[in-house]
C-alpha positions in Angstrom: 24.6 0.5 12.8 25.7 0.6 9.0 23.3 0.5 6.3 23.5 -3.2 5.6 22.5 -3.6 9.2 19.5 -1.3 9.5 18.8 -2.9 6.4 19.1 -6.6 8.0 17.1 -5.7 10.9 14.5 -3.5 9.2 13.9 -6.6 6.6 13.5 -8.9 9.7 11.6 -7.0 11.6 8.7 -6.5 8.8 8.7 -10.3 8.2 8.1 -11.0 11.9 5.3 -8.7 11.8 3.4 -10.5 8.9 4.4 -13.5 10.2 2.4 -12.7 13.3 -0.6 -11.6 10.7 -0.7 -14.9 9.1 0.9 -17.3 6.8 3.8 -15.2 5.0 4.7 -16.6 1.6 8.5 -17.4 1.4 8.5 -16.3 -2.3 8.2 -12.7 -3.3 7.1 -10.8 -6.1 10.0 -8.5 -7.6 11.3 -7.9 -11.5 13.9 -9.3 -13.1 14.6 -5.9 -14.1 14.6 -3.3 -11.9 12.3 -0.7 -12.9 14.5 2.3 -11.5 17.2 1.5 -14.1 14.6 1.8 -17.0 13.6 5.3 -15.8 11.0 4.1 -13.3 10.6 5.6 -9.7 13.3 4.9 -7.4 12.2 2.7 -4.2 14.9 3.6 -0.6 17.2 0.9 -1.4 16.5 0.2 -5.2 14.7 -3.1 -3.8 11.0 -3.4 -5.2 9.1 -6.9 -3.9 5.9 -7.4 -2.9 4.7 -10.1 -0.2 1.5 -12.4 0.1 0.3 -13.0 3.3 -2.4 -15.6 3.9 -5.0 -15.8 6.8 -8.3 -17.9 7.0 -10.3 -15.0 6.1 -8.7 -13.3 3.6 -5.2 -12.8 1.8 -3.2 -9.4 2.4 -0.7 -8.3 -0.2 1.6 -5.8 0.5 4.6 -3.6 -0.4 8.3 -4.9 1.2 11.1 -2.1 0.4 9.4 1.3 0.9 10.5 1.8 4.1 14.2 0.3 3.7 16.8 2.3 4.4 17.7 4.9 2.1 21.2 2.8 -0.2 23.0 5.8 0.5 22.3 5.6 4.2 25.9 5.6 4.9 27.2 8.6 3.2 23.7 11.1 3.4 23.3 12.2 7.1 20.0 13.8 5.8 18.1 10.4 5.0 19.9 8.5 8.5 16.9 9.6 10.5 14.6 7.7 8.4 13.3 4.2 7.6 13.0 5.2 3.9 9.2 6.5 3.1 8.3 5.8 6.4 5.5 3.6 5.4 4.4 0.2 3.8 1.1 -0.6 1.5 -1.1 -3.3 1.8 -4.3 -4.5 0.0 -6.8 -6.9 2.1 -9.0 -8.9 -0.3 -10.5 -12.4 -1.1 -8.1 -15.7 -0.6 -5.8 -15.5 -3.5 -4.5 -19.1 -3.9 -0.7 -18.5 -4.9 1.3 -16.3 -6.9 0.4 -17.0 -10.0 -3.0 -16.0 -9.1 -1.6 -12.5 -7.2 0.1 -11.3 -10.2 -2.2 -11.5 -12.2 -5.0 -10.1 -10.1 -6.9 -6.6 -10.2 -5.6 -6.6 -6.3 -1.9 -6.8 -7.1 -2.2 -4.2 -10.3 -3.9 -1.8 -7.6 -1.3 -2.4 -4.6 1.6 -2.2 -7.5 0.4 1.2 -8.6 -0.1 2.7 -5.5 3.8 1.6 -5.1 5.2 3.1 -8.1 2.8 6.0 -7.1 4.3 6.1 -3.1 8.1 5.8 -4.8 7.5 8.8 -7.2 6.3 11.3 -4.3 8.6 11.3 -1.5 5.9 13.6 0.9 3.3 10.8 0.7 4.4 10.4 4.7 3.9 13.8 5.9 0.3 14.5 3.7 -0.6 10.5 5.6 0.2 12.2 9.1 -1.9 15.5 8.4 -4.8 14.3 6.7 -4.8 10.8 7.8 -6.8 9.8 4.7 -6.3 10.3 1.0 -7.9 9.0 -2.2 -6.0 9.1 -5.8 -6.8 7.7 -9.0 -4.8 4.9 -10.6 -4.2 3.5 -14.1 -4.2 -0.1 -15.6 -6.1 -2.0 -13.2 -7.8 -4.9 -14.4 -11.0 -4.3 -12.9 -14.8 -4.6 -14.4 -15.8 -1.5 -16.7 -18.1 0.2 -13.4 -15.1 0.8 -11.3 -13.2 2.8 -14.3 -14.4 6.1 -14.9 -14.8 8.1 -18.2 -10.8 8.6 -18.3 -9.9 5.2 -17.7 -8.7 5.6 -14.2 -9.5 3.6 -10.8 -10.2 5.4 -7.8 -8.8 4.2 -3.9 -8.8 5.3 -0.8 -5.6 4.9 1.3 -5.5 5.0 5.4 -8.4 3.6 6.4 -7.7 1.5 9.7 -7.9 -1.8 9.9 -9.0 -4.2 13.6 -5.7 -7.0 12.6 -3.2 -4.8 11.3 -1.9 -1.8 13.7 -1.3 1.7 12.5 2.4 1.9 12.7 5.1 -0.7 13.8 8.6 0.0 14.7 11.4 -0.8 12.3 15.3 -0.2 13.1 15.6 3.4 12.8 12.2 4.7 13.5 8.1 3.2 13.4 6.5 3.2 10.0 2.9 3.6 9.1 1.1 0.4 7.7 -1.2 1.9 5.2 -4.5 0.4 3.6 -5.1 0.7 0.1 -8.9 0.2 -0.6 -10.6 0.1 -4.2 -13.7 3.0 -4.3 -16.6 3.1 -6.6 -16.1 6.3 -9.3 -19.4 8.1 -7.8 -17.3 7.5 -4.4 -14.5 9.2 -6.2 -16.5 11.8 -7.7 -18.0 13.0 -4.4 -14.3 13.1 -3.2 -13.8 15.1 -6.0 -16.2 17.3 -5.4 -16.5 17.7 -1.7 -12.9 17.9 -1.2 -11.6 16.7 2.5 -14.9 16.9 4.1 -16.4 14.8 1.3 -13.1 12.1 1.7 -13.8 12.1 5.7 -17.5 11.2 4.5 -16.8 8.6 2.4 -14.7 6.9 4.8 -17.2 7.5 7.6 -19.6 5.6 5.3 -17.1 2.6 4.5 -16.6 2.3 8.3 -20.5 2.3 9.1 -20.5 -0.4 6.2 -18.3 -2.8 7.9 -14.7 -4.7 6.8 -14.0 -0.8 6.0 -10.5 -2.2 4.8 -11.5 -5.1 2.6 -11.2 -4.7 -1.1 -14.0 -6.4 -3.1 -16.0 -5.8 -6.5 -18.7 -7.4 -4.7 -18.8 -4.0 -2.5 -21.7 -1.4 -3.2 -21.3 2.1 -3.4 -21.8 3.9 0.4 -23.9 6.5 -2.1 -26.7 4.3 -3.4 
């Protein structure tokens, strides 16, 4: 298959997935501009849209382009092996009611960060498949003032597993990791900090012990208190 096809199927293949999950909104989020003309990260196939996807318990937003095929699919043998990044990003949270309300969420600044974030470091895949978890700090999230720390930055924790969405699914050229994106406290992020890799495995111990380990919330307290 040519890239338009991978492309096709790849596209197709994700929305059937979600569709699966829940209700899929037909509208996407994505710029008039896009931001990799402006000097922005580059997404696989230049495409940058975000989907909402609504179930009776909560609403999952998510990344739709990462793992396109690369645009120059057709003339790079190097980047035919792969479905783009090799992975997608999504944020579980509260029922968001449409997407007026998603973009102007704390939920969707979080998810879009992590995005430009994923798009600007093209190894993101391979540290996901030898540490399973990692945790970052993120800016301009329109969160309360005791998720920010002293440097104005958000902390998250990315792979933790959820029981409704799998690990990986399998796209046209290869299977691509579906990766949680979940808001953490800063004395969560501080620990991380701190403890390096054993703290992280920690932390995520605790969120699992907690319960809806991949739910984002501000109602969530700290696993340290």
């Amino acid at each position: 298959m040519d890239y338009q096809k991978h492309f096709d199927a790849s596209y197709e293949k994700r929305n059937s997935f979600w569709k699966e999950i829940g209700n899929l909104e037909s509208d996407v989020l994505s710029h008039l501009i896009n931001p990799s003309f402006m000097g922005g990260p580059t997404w696989p196939s230049l495409r940058q849209s975000f989907i909402k996807i609504d179930t009776p318990g909560s609403t999952f937003l998510a990344t739709d382009g990462l793992s396109d095929p690369y645009s120059d699919y057709d003339t790079n043998e190097k980047n035919q092996a792969y479905n783009g990044l090799g992975f997608e990003l999504y944020v579980e949270t509260e029922n968001l009611e449409n997407l007026d309300t998603v973009k102007n969420s704390w939920q969707f600044d979080m998810l879009y960060q992590a995005g430009l974030l994923a798009a600007d470091n093209g190894n993101l895949i391979n540290l996901f498949q030898q540490y399973t978890y990692l945790s970052t700090e993120l800016y301009n999230i329109k969160v309360p003032d005791n998720f920010v720390n002293e440097d104005g930055r958000v902390g998250v924790l990315m792979g933790l597993q959820s029981d409704r969405i799998p690990k990986q699914i399998e796209l046209s050229i290869e299977p691509i990791l579906l990766v949680n994106v979940k808001l953490i406290t800063p004395d969560e992020v501080k620990y991380i900090t701190d403890h390096g890799t054993n703290g992280r495995n920690e932390i995520v111990e605790k969120i699992m012990q907690q319960g809806n380990a991949t739910f984002s919330s501000l109602d969530r307290k700290s696993v340290l208190l």
